[in-house]
PyMOL CGO cylinders between C-alpha atoms (Angstrom):
from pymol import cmd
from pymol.cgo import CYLINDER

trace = [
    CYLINDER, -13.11, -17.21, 0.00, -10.87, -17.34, -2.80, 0.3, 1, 1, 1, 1, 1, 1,
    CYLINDER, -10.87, -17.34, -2.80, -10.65, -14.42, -5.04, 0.3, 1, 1, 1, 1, 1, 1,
    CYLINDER, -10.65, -14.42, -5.04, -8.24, -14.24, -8.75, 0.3, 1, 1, 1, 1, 1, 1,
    CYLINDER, -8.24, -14.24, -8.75, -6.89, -10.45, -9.47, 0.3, 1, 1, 1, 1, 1, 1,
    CYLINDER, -6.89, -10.45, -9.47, -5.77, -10.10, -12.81, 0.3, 1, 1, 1, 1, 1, 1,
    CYLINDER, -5.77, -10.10, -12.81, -5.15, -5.87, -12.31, 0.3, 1, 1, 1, 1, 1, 1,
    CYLINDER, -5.15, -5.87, -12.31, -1.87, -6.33, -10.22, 0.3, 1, 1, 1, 1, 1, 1,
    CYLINDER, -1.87, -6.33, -10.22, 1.34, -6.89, -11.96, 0.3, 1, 1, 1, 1, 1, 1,
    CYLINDER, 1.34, -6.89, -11.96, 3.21, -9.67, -9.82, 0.3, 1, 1, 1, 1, 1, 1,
    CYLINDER, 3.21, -9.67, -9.82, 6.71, -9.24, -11.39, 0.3, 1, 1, 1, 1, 1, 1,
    CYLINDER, 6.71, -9.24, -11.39, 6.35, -5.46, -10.92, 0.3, 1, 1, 1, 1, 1, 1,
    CYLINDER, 6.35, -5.46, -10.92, 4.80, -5.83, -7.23, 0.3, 1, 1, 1, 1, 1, 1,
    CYLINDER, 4.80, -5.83, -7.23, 7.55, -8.24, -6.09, 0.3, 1, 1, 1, 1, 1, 1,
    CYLINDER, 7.55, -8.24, -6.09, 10.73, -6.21, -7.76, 0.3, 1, 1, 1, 1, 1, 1,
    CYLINDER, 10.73, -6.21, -7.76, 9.25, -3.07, -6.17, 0.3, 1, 1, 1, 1, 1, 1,
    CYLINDER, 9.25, -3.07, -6.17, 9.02, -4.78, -3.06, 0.3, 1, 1, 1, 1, 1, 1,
    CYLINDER, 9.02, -4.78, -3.06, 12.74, -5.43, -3.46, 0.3, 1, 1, 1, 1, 1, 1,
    CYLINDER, 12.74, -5.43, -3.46, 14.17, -2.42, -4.59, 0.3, 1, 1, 1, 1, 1, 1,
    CYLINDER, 14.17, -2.42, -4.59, 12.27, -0.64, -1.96, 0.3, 1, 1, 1, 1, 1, 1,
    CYLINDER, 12.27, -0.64, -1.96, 13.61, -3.15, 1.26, 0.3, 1, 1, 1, 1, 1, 1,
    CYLINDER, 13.61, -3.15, 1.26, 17.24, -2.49, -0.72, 0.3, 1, 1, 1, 1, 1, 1,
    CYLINDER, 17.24, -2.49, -0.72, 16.83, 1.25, -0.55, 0.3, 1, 1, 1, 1, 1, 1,
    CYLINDER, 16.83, 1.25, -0.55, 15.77, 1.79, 2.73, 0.3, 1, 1, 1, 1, 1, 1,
    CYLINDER, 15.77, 1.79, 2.73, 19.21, 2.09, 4.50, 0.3, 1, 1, 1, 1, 1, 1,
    CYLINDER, 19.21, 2.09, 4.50, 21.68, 4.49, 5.65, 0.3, 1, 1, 1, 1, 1, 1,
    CYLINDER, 21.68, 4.49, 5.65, 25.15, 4.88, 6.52, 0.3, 1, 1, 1, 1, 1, 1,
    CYLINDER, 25.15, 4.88, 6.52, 26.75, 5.53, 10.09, 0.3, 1, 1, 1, 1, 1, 1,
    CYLINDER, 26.75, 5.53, 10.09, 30.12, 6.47, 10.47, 0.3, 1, 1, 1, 1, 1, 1,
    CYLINDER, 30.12, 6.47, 10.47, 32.10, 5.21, 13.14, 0.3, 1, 1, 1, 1, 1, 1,
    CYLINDER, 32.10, 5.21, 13.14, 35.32, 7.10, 14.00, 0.3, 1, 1, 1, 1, 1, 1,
    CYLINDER, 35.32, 7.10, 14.00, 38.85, 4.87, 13.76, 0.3, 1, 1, 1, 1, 1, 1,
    CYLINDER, 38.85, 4.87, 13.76, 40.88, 6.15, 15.70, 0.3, 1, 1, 1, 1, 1, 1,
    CYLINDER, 40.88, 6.15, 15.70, 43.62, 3.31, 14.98, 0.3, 1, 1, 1, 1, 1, 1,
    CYLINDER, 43.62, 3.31, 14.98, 47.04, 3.79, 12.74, 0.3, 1, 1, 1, 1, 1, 1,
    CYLINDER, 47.04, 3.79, 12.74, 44.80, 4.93, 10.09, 0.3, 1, 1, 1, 1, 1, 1,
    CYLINDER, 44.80, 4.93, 10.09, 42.91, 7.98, 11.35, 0.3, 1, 1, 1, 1, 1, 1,
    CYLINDER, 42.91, 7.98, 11.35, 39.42, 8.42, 9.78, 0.3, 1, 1, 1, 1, 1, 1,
    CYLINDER, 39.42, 8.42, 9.78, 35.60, 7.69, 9.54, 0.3, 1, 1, 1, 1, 1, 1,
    CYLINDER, 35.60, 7.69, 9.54, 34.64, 4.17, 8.52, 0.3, 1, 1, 1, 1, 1, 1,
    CYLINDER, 34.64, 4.17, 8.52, 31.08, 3.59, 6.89, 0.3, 1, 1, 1, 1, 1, 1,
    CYLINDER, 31.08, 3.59, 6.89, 28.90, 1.02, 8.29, 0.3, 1, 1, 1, 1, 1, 1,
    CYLINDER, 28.90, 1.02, 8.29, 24.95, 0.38, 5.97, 0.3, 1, 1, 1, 1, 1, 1,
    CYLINDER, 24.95, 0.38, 5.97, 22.39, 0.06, 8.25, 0.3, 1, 1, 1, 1, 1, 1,
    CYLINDER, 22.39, 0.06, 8.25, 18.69, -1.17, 7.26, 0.3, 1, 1, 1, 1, 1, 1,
    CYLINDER, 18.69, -1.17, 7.26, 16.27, 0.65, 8.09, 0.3, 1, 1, 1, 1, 1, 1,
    CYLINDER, 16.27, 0.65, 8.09, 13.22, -1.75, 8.51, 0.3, 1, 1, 1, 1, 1, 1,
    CYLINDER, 13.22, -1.75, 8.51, 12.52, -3.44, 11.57, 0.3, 1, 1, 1, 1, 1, 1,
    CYLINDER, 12.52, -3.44, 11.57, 10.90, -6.53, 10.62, 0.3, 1, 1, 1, 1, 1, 1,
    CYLINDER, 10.90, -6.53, 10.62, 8.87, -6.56, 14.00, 0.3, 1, 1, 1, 1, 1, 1,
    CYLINDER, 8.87, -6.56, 14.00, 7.51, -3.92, 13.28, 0.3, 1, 1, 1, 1, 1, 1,
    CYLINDER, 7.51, -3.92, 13.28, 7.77, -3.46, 8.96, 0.3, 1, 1, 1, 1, 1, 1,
    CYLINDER, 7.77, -3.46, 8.96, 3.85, -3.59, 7.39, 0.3, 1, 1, 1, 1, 1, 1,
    CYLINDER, 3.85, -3.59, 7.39, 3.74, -4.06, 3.79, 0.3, 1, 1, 1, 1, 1, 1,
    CYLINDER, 3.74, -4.06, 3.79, 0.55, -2.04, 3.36, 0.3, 1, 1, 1, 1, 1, 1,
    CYLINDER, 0.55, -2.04, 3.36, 2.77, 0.88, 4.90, 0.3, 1, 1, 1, 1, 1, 1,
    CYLINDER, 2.77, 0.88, 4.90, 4.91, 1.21, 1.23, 0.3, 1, 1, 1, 1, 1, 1,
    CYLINDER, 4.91, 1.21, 1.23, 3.44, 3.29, -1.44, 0.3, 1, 1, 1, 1, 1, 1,
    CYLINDER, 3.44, 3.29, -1.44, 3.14, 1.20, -4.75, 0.3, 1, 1, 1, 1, 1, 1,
    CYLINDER, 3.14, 1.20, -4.75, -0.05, 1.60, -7.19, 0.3, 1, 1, 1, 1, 1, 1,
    CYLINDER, -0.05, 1.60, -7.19, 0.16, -2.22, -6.81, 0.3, 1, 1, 1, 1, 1, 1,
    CYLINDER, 0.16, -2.22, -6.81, -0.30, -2.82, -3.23, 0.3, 1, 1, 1, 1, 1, 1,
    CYLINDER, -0.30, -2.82, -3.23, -2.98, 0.28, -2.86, 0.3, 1, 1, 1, 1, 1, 1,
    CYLINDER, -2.98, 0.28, -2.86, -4.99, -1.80, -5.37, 0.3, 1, 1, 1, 1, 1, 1,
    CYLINDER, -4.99, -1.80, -5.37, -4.07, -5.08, -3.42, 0.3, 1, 1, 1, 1, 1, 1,
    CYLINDER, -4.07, -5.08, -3.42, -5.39, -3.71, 0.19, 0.3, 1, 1, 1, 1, 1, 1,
    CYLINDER, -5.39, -3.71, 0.19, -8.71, -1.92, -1.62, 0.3, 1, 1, 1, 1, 1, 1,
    CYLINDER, -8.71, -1.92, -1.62, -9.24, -5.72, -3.02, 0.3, 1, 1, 1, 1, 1, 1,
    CYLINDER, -9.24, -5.72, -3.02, -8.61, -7.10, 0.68, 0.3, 1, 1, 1, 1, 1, 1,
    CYLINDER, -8.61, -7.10, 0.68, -10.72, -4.24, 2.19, 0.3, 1, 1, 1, 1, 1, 1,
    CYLINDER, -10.72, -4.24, 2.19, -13.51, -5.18, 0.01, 0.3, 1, 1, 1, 1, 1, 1,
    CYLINDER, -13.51, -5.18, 0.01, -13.39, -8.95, 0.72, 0.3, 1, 1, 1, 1, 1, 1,
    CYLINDER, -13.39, -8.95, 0.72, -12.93, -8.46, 4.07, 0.3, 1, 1, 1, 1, 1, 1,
    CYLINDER, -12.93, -8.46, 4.07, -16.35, -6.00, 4.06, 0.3, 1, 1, 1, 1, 1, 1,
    CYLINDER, -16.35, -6.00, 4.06, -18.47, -8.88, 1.86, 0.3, 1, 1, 1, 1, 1, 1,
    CYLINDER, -18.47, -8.88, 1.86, -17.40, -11.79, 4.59, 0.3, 1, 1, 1, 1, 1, 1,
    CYLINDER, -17.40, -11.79, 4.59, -18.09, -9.65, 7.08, 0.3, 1, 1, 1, 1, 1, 1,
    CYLINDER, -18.09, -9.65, 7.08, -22.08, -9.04, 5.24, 0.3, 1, 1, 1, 1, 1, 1,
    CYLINDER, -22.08, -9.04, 5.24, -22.09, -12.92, 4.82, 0.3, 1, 1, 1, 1, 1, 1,
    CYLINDER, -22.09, -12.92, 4.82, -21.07, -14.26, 8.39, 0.3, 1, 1, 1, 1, 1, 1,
    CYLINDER, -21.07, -14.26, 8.39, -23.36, -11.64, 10.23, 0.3, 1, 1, 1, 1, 1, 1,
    CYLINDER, -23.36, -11.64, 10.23, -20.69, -8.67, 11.55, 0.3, 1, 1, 1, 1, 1, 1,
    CYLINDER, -20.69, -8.67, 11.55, -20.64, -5.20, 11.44, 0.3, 1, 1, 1, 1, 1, 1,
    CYLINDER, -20.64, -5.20, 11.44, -17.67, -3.92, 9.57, 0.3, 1, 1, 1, 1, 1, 1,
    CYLINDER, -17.67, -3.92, 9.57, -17.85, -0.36, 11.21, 0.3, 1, 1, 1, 1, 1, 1,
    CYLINDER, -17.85, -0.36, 11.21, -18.20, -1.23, 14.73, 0.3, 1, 1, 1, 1, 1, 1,
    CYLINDER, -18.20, -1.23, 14.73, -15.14, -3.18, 14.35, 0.3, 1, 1, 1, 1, 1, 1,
    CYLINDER, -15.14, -3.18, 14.35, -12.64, -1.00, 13.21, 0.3, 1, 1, 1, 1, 1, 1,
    CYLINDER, -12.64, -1.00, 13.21, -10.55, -3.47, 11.67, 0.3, 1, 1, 1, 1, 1, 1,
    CYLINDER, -10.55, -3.47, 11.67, -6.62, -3.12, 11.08, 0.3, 1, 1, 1, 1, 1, 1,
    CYLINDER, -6.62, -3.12, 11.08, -4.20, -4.99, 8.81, 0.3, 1, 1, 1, 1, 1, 1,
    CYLINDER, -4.20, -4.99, 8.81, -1.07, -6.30, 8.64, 0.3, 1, 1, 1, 1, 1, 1,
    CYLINDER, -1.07, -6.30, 8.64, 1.06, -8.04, 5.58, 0.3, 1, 1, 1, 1, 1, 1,
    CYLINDER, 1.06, -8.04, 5.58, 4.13, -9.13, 5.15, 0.3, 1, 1, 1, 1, 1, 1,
    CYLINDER, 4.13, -9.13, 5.15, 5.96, -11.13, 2.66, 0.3, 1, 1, 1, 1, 1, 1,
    CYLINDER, 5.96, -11.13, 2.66, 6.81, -14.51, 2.65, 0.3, 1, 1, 1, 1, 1, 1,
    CYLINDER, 6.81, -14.51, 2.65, 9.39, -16.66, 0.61, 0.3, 1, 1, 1, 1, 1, 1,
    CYLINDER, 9.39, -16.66, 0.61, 9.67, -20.50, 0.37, 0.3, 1, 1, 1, 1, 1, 1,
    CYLINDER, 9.67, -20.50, 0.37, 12.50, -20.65, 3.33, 0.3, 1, 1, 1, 1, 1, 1,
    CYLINDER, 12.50, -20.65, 3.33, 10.35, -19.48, 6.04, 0.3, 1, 1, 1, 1, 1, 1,
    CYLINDER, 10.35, -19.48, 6.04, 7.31, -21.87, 5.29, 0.3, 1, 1, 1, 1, 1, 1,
    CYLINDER, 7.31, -21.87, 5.29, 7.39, -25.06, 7.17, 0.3, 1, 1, 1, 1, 1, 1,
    CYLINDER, 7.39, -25.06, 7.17, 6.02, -27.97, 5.14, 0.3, 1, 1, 1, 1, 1, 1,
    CYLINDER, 6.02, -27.97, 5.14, 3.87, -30.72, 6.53, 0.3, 1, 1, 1, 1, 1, 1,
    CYLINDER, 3.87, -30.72, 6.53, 2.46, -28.66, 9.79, 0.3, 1, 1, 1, 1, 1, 1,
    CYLINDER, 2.46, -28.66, 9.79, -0.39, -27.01, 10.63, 0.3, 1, 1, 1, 1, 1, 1,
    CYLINDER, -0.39, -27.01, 10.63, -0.44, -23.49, 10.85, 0.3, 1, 1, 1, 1, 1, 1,
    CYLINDER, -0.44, -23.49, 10.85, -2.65, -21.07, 12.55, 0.3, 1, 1, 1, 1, 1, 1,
    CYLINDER, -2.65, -21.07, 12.55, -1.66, -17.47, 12.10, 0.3, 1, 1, 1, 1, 1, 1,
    CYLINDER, -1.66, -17.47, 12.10, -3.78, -15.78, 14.39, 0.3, 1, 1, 1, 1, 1, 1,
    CYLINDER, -3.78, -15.78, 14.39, -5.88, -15.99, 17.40, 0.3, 1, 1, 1, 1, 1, 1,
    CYLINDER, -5.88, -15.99, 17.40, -9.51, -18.04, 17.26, 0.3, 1, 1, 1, 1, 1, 1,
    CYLINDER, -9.51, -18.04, 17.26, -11.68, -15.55, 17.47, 0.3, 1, 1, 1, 1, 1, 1,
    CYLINDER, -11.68, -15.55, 17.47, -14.92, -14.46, 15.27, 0.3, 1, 1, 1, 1, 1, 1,
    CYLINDER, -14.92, -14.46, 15.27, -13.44, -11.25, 14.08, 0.3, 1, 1, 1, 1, 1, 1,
    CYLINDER, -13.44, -11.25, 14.08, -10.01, -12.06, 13.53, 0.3, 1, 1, 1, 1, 1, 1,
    CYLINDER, -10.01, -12.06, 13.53, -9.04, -12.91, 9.99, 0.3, 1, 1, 1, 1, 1, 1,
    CYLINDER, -9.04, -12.91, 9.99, -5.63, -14.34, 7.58, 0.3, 1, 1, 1, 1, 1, 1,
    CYLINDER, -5.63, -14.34, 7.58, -5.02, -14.58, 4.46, 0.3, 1, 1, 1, 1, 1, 1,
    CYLINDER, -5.02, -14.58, 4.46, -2.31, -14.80, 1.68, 0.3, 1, 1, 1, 1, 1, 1,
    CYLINDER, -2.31, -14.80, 1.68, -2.16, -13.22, -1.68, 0.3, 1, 1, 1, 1, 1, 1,
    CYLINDER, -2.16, -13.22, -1.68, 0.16, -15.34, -4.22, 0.3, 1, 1, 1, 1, 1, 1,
    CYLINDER, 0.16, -15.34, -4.22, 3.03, -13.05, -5.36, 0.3, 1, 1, 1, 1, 1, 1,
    CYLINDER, 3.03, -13.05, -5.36, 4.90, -16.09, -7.35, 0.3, 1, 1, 1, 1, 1, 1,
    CYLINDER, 4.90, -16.09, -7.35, 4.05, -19.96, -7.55, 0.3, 1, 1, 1, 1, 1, 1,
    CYLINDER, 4.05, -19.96, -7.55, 5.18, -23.15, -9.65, 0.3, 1, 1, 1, 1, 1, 1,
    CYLINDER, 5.18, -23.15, -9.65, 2.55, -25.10, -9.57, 0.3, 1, 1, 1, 1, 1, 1,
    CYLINDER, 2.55, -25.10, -9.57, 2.35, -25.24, -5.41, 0.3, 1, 1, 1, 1, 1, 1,
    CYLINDER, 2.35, -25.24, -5.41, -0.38, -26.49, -3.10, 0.3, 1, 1, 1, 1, 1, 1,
    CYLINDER, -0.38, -26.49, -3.10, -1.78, -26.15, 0.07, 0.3, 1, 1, 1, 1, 1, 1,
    CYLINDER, -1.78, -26.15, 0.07, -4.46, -27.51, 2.05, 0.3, 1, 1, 1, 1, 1, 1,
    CYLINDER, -4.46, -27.51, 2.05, -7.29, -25.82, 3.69, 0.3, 1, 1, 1, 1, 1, 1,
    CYLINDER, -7.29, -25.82, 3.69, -9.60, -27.75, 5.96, 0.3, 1, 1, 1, 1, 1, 1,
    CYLINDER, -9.60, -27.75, 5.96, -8.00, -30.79, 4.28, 0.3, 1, 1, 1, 1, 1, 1,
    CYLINDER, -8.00, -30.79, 4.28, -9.27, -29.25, 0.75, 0.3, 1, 1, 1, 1, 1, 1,
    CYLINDER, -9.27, -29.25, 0.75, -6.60, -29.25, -1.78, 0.3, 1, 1, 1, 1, 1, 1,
    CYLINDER, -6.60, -29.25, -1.78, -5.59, -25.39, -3.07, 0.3, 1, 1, 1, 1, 1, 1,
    CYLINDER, -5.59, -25.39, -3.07, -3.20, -25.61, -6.20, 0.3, 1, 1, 1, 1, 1, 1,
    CYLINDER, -3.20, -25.61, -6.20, -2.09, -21.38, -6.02, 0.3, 1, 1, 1, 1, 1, 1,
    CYLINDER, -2.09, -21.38, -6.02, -1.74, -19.54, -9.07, 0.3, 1, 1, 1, 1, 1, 1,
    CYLINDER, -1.74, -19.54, -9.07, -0.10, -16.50, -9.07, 0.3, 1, 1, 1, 1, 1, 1,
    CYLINDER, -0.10, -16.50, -9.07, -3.12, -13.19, -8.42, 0.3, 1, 1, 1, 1, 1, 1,
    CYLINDER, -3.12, -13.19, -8.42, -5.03, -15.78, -6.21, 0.3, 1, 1, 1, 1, 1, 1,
    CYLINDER, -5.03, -15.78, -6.21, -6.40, -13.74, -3.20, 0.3, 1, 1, 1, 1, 1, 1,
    CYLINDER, -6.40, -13.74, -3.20, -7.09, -16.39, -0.60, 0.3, 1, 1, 1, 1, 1, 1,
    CYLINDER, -7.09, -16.39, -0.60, -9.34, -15.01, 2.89, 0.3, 1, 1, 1, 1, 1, 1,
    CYLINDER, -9.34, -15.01, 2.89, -10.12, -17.03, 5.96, 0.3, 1, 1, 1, 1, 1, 1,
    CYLINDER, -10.12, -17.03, 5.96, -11.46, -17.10, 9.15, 0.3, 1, 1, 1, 1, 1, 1,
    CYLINDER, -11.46, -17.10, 9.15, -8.39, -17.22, 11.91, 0.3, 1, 1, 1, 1, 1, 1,
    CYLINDER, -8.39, -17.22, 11.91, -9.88, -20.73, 12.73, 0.3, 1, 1, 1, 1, 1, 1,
    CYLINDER, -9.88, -20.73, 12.73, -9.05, -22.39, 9.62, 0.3, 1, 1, 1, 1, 1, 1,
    CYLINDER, -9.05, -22.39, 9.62, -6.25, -24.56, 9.44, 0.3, 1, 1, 1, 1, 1, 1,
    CYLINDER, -6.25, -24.56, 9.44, -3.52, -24.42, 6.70, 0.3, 1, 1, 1, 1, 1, 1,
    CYLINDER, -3.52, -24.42, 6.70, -0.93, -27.23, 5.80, 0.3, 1, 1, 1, 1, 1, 1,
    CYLINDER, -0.93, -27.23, 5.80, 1.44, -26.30, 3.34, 0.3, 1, 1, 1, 1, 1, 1,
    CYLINDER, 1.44, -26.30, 3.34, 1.94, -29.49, 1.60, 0.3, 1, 1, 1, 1, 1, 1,
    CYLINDER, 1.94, -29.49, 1.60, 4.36, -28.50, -2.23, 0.3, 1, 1, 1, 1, 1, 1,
    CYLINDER, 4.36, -28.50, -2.23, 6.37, -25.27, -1.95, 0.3, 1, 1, 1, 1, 1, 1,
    CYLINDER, 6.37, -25.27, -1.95, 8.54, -24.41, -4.92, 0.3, 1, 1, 1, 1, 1, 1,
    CYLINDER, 8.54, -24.41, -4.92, 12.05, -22.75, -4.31, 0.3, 1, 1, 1, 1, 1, 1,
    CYLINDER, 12.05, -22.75, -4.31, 10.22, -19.31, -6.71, 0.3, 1, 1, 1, 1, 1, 1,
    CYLINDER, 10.22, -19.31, -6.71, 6.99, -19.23, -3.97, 0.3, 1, 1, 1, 1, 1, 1,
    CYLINDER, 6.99, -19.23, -3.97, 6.74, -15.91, -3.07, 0.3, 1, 1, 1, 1, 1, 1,
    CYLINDER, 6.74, -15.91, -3.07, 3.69, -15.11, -1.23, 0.3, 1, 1, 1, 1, 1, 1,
    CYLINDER, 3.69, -15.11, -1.23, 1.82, -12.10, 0.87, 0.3, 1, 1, 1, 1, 1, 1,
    CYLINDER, 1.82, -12.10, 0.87, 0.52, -13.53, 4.40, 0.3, 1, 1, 1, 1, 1, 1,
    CYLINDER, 0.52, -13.53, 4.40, -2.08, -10.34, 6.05, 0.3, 1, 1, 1, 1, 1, 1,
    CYLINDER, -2.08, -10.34, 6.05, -3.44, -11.16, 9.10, 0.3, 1, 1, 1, 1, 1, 1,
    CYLINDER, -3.44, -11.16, 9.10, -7.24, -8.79, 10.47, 0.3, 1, 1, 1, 1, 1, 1,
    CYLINDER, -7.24, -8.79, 10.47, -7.86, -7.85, 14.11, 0.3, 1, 1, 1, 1, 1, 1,
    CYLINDER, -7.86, -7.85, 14.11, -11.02, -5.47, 15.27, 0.3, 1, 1, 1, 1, 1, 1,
    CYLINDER, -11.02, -5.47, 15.27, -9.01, -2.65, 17.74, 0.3, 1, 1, 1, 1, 1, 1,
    CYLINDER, -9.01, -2.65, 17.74, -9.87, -4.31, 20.87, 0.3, 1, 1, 1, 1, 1, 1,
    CYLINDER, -9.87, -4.31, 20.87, -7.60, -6.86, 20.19, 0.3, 1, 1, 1, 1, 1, 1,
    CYLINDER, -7.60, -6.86, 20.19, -4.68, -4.94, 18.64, 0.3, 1, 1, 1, 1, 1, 1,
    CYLINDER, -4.68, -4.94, 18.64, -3.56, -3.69, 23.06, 0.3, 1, 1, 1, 1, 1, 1,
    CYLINDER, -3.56, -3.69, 23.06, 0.52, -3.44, 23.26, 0.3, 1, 1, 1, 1, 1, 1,
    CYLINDER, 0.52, -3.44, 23.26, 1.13, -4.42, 19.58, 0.3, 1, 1, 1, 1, 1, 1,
    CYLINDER, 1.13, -4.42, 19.58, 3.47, -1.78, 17.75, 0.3, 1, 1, 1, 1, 1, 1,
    CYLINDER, 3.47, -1.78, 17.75, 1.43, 1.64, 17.12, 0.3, 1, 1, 1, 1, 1, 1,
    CYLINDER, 1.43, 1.64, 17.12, 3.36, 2.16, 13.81, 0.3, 1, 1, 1, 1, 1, 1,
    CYLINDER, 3.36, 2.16, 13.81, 2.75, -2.17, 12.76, 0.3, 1, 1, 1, 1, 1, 1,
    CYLINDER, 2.75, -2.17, 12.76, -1.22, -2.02, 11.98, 0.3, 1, 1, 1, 1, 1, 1,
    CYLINDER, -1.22, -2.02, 11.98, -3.04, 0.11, 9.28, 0.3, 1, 1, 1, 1, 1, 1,
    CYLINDER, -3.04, 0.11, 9.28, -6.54, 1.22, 9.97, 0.3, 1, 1, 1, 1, 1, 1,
    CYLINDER, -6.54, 1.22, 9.97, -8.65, -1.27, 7.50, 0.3, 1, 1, 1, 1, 1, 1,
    CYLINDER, -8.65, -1.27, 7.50, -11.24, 1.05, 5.70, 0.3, 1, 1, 1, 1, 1, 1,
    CYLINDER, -11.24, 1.05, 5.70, -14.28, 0.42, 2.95, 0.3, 1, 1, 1, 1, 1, 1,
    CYLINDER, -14.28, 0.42, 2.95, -14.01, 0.99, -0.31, 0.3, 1, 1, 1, 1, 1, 1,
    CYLINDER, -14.01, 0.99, -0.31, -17.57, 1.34, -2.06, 0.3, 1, 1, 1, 1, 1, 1,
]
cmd.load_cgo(trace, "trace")
């Protein structure tokens, strides 16, 4: 399924994104006990990318972006036959720049099974492409883009300004010894 939103503001969504990851920090200070007797500053982050959800930030942006995602996720789920509420479906997002896609291979982001689900929201993109199934994508920026976790993805043209938003959907049962605070219950939006 492949959805266009034209209610998020990209620019705004991917500089909030940024200012937000450059914020969240703080400072420890490590005493020097050397010639110079004092307390020296050292920034630490405080995200831990194993364990960092994008859903988890508060942005008017990405609450409209996981309602959108919720919803889709709700009409596949009416289409291929599975009960949404039985499930109890999480999330998980994170973003993804052109550096840490590897062209020409591919990819399978999650686990082959009939409730598990990926999918990528395009933040930024200059004319790029992918291929799904062997169908040719060309991804325009607000292009919502949901799969089954059995579909295959080759990322054939990535321009240096890609920026994109990979989410990946497990039911509970399969979420055992994953990071408590890493999936966000997945709920309806009618």
């Amino acid at each position: 399924m492949i959805k266009n939103i034209k209610q998020i503001n990209n620019k705004s969504l991917n500089s909030e994104y940024n200012k937000m990851i450059s914020e969240m920090y703080e400072y420890s200070y490590n005493f020097n006990s050397g010639l110079k007797i004092g307390f020296k500053p050292k920034k630490i982050s405080l995200i831990d990318y194993k364990t960092f959800n994008f859903f988890s930030m508060y942005n008017k942006n990405i609450y409209t972006l996981y309602k959108e995602i919720s919803n889709l996720t709700k009409e596949y789920c009416i289409e291929k036959g599975i009960n949404f509420e039985r499930n109890y479906f999480y999330i998980l997002g994170n973003i993804i720049k052109n550096e840490y896609i590897p062209l020409d291979t591919y990819l399978n982001f999650a686990p082959n099974y009939k409730t598990t689900f990926i999918g990528f929201y395009v933040i930024n993109s200059d004319m790029d492409e992918i291929f799904i199934e062997d169908e040719k994508i060309e991804l325009i920026p607000g292009q919502l883009i949901f799969l089954d976790s059995s579909s295959k993805v080759l990322f054939k043209k990535i321009s240096s300004r890609f920026t994109m938003l990979s989410f990946n959907i497990s039911p509970l049962e399969y979420l055992y010894r994953q990071y408590y605070q890493k999936w966000i219950p997945l709920i309806w939006w009618k």
